[in-house]
N, C-alpha and C positions, 0 to 999 in steps of 0.2 A: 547925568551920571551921579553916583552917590556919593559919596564923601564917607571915605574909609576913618572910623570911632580906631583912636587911638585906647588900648586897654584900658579899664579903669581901677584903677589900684587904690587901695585903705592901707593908711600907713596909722599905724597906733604906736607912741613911741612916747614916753614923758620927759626926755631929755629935748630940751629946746634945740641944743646944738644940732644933735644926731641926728634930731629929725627932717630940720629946714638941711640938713648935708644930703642925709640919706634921699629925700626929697628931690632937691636937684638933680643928685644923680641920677635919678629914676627918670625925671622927666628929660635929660638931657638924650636917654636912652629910648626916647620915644615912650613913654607910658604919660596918663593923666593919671596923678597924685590927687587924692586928700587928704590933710592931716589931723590929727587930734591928737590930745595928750593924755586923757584918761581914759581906761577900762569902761566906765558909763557913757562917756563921749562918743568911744567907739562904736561902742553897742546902736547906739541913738544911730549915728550915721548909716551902720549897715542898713538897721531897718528904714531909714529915709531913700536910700537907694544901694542896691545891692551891688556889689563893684564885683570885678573881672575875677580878681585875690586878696586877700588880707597879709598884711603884714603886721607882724604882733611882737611888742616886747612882752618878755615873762613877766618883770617888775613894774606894776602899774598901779598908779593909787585908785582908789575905787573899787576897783575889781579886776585882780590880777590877769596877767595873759592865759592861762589855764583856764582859769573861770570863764572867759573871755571867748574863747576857744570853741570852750561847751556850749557857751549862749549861742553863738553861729548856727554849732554843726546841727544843734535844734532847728535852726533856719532855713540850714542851706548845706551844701556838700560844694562849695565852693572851695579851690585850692587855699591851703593858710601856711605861709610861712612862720616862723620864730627868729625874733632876734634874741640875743641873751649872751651875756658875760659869761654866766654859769657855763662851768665844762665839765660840772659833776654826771655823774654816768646817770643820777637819779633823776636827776633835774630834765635833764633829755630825754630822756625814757616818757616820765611822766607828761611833759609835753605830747611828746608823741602819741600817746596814747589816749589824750585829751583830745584829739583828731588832727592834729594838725599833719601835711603832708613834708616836710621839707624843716628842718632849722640851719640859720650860721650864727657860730660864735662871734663876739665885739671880740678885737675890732676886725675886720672885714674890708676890701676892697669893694669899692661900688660897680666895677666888671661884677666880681663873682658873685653881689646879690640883683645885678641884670641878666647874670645867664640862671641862676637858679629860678627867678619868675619868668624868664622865658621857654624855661624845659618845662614848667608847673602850669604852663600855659597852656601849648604843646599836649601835654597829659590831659587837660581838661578838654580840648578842643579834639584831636584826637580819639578820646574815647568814643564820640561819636558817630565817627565815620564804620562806613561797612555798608554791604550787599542787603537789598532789605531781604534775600535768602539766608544772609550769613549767622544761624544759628547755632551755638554749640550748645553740647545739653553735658553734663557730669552729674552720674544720679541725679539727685533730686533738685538739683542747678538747672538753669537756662539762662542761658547769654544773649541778648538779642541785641547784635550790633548795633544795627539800624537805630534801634529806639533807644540803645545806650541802659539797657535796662537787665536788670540781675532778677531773676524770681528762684524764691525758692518751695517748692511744692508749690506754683502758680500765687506764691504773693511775694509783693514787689522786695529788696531788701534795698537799703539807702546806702550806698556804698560811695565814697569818696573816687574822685576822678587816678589817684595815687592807687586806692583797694583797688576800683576798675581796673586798670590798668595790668595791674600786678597778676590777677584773677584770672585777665587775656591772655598775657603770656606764659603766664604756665599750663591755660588751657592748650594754647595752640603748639605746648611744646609737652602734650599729656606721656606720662613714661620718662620724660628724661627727667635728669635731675640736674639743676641749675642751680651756681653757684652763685653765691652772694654780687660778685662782681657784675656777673652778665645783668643780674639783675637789677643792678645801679644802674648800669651802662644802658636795658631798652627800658626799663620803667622811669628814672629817674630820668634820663634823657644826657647822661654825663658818667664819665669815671671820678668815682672818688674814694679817695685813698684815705680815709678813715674807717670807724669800727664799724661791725654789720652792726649795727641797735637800728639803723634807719630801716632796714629791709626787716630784722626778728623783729620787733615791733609791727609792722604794716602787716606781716603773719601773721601775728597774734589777735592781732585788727578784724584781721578776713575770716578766720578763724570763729572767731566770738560771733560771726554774723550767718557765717554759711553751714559752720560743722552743725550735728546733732549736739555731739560730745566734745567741745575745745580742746578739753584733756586728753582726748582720745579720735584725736583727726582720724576722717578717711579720707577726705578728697584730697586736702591738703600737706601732704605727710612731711617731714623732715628724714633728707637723707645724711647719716652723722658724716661729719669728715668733708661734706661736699653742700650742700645744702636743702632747696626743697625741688619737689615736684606735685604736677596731678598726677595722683594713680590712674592708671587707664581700668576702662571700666568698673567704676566703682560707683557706688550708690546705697541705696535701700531700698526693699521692698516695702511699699508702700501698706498699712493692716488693710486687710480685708476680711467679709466672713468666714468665716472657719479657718481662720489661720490662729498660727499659737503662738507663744514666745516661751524659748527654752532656752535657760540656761542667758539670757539677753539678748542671743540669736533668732531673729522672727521667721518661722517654718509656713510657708505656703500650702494649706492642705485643700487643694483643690479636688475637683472631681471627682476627676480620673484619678486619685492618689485615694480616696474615700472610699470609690466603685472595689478599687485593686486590696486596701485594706478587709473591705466586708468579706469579698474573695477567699483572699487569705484566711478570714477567722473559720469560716463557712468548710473551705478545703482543713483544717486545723479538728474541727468536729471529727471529720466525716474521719478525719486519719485515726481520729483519739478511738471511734467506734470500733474499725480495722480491728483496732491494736487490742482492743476487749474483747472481740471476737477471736482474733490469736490467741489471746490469751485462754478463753476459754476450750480452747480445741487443744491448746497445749496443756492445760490444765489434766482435762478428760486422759492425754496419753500418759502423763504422769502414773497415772492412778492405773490405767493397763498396765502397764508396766509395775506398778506396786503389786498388780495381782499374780502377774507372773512371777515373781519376785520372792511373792511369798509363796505359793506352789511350790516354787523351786526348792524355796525351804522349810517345809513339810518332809516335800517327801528325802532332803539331806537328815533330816531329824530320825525316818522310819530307820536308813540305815545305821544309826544310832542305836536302837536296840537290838541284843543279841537274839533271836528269832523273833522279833518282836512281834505282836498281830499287830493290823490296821484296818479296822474295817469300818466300813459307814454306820455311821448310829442313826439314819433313819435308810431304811434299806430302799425308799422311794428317790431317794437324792444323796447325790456325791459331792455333798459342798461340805458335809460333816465326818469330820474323822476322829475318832477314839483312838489312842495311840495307848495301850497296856505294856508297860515293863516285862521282862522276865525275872526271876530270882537276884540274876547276875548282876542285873542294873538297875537294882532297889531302888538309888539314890536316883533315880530321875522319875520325878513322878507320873501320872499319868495325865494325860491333857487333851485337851478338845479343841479342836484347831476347825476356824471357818474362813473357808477360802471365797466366800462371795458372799 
């Protein structure tokens, strides 16, 4: 029978006291400790053997917890706590976004930093369980339980067991919206009645890795007043040939949308021809009708002189008319009118 590995934990801490305490405690609660006191100590140790989670103070000669943090998550995407005095909102943020999953404020009870690396544990070992069917896809996302693995357009993204985690449950709760709370309570693995910066931050995390646009989530949206969700069915189309982008919106111009376009121009002609041909048959009755038009005023003109003559001035054709005044109606002179 095998002999169950009690966790292996890195403890980075420069205060002698706090460390050989913090230490104790940890081991008394079942975990294997290591300790060091510098930033570079740390570093050395990770890379000698990679432990279970890190524990980190912010304040460290060498190379501070931040610093410290980043040299890891280049390593590894192992769970990293924070210790820190600091309770400036900046100070925390910035950690957090350093990668680490989890901070407590000094001073601290050595319960509440054995259940927070045991819910960080939990998150990391958890991530991996699942159906090797159990796939989700969100647009251009894939989750593969199984393999614990996040692709985006088919290549891998390095997401922390915390971003996993977080990823999971709002996939599998795609459409609603979940508040900050709930979201302490299944990702972090506890209620805690402090500010959302731990959950807006691990957004902002997941965000920076999965979205197109950070500034402009789709998968990830922020619901105000309550907090986030997946949108369901959301993605992008992926370019292909003959597609366009309008307007920053990418338009699929397939086929059948090409074949139905040519259509269109094709039936467009044949209407424009129609409408010249109308036109020209309307045109012609126009001009009937000008001829009648003017006939009709001709012969209102004949009644105009007082016995007036009108007679043809070529006696072979009736399209010419000579219209002669009498005495009476001097003033209107005499005129030749052609009716075709």
């Amino acid at each position: 029978m095998s002999e169950i590995r009690s966790p292996q934990l890195l403890l980075v801490e420069d205060d002698e006291v706090i460390r050989e305490a913090t230490a104790e405690g940890l081991r008394r609660d079942g975990f294997a400790v290591r300790t060091v006191g510098t930033g570079p100590a740390g570093l050395d140790a990770f890379r000698e053997a990679e432990p279970s989670l890190a524990i980190l103070d912010i304040m460290l000669p060498g190379l501070d917890g931040v610093a410290l943090c980043r040299e890891i998550r280049r390593l590894s995407q192992v769970p990293i706590i924070f210790l820190s005095a600091r309770t400036d909102a900046v100070d925390i943020v910035v950690g957090l976004e350093a990668g680490a999953d989890d901070y407590v404020t000094k001073p601290f009870e050595p319960a509440v930093l054995a259940a927070r690396v045991r819910a960080a544990l939990r998150r990391s070992r958890g991530a991996s369980t699942g159906s090797a069917e159990d796939v989700v896809r969100i647009g251009a996302i894939t989750i593969d339980r199984a393999g614990h693995v996040v692709r985006r357009d088919g290549d891998e993204v390095a997401l922390t067991p915390t971003e996993y985690r977080l990823l999971v449950e709002l996939a599998d709760h795609a459409g609603v919206a979940l508040d900050r709370a709930a979201l302490l309570e299944r990702v972090w693995g506890y209620g805690w009645a402090g500010d959302s910066r731990l959950v807006d931050v691990h957004v902002q995390r997941l965000r920076a890795k999965i979205e197109d646009d950070p500034a402009n989530p789709q998968i990830v949206t922020t619901v105000r007043g309550v907090g986030y969700k997946v949108a369901r069915g959301c993605g992008r189309i992926q370019p292909a040939s003959g597609d366009v982008r309008r307007g920053g919106t990418l338009v699929r111009m397939s086929l059948r949308l090409k074949l139905a376009l040519a259509i269109a121009a094709v039936a467009g002609l044949v209407a424009a021809g129609i409408g010249l041909v109308a036109y020209d048959r309307e045109r012609a009755a126009r001009l009937d009708r000008a001829r009648i038009s003017a006939a009709s005023a001709v012969r209102d003109a004949v009644k105009l002189y007082d016995n007036g003559v009108a007679v043809p001035a070529d006696r072979n054709s009736d399209t010419i008319l000579e219209l002669t005044p009498t005495t009476t109606n001097a003033r209107i002179p005499a005129m030749t009118c052609r009716l075709a």
